[in-house]
N, C-alpha and C positions, 0 to 999 in steps of 0.2 A: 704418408703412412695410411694405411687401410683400416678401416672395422676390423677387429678378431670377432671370426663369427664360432672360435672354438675356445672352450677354457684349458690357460695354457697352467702346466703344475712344473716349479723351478722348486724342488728342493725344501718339499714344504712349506711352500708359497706360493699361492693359488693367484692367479692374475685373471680378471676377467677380459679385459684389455690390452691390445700390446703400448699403447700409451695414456696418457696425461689426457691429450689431445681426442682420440676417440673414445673414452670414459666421457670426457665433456659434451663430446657428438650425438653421442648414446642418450646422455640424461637431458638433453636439447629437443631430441624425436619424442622421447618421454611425455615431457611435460608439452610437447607444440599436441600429442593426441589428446590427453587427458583435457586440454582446451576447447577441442575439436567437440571431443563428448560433450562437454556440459555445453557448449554451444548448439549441438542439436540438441540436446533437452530442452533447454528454455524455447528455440524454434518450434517446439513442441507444443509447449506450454504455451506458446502465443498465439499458436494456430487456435488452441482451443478457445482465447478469449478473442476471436477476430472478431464477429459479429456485436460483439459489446465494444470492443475498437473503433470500428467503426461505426457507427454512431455518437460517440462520446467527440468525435470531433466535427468539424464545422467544411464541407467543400465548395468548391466554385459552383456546383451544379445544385445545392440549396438555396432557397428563394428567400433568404436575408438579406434585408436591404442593409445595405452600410451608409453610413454616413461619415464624410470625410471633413473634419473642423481640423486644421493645420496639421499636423503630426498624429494626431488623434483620429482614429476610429471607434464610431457609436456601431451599433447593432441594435434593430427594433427588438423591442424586449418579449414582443407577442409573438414574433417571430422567432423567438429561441426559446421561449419556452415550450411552445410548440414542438417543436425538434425535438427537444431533450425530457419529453414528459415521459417517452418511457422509458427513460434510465430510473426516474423517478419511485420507492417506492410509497405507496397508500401507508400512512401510518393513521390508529386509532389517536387522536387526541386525548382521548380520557384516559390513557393508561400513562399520557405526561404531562411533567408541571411545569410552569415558568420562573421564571426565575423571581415575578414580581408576587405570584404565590406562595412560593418557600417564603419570601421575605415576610410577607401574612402572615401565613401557619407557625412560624416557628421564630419569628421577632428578630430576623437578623437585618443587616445591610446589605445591600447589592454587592461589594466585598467582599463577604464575611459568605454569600453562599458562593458567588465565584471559587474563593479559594477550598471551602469545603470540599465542591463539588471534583475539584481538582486534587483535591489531599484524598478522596476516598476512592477518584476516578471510578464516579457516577457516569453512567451511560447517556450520549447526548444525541441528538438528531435537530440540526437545521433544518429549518422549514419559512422561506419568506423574510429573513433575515433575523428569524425569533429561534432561542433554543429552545429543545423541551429535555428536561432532565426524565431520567424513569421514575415512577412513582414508587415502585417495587424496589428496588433501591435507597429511594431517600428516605421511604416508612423504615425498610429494615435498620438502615444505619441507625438513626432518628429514637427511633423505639426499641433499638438493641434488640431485636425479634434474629432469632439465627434461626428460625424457624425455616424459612425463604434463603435460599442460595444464592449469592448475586453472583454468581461468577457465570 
């Protein structure tokens, strides 16, 4: 059987298909384009983030040395950071706290601000393997100030 590429009308009963079969054809091309679209969209979208793509990964033609210990691969550590400092942003220090300051300021345990910081999802940034929570955050929770917007 073929595509009906006409609407057939029986006796008020409108068919868009002469069968089962090319109904199911039909909703098949459907959905294989509407795949297609969003498939160039995010093609799109990748384009735009290539330059940040590339860099964020590691090729043959970068001059990191490897070190090969049985199954294991090292990488000189001055030599990747190097590479990757300008994905890196400059962050102010003084606008964050650590976590062994909260514990100062405000008498908790290491614990006790983890989980806080987690229950109020305070804003965090890795640096060197240290967190820094925002201070504009932890004041406003802290001192109930709704002054400051943390959102």
């Amino acid at each position: 059987m073929e595509y009906a590429e006409k609407v057939r009308c029986y006796q008020n009963v409108v068919q868009k298909y002469c069968s089962r079969r090319c109904e199911r054809i039909a909703s098949l091309r459907r959905e294989a384009g509407k795949k297609k679209k969003n498939n160039a969209e995010s093609f799109r979208n990748a384009e735009k983030n290539n330059s940040l793509r590339d860099k964020a990964f590691l090729s043959p033609e970068d001059d990191c040395t490897k070190i090969y210990e049985g199954r294991n691969t090292f990488f000189n550590k001055k030599a990747i950071d190097a590479h990757f400092a300008d994905l890196l942003e400059e962050i102010d220090i003084d606008n964050y706290y650590t976590a062994e300051q909260i514990m100062e300021m405000y008498n908790m345990t290491k614990a006790s601000v983890i989980s806080f910081v987690m229950r109020h999802k305070v804003s965090r940034v890795n640096r060197n393997g240290k967190a820094y929570y925002s201070k504009v955050h932890i004041d406003c929770i802290k001192c109930k100030d709704d002054s400051i917007d943390t959102n």
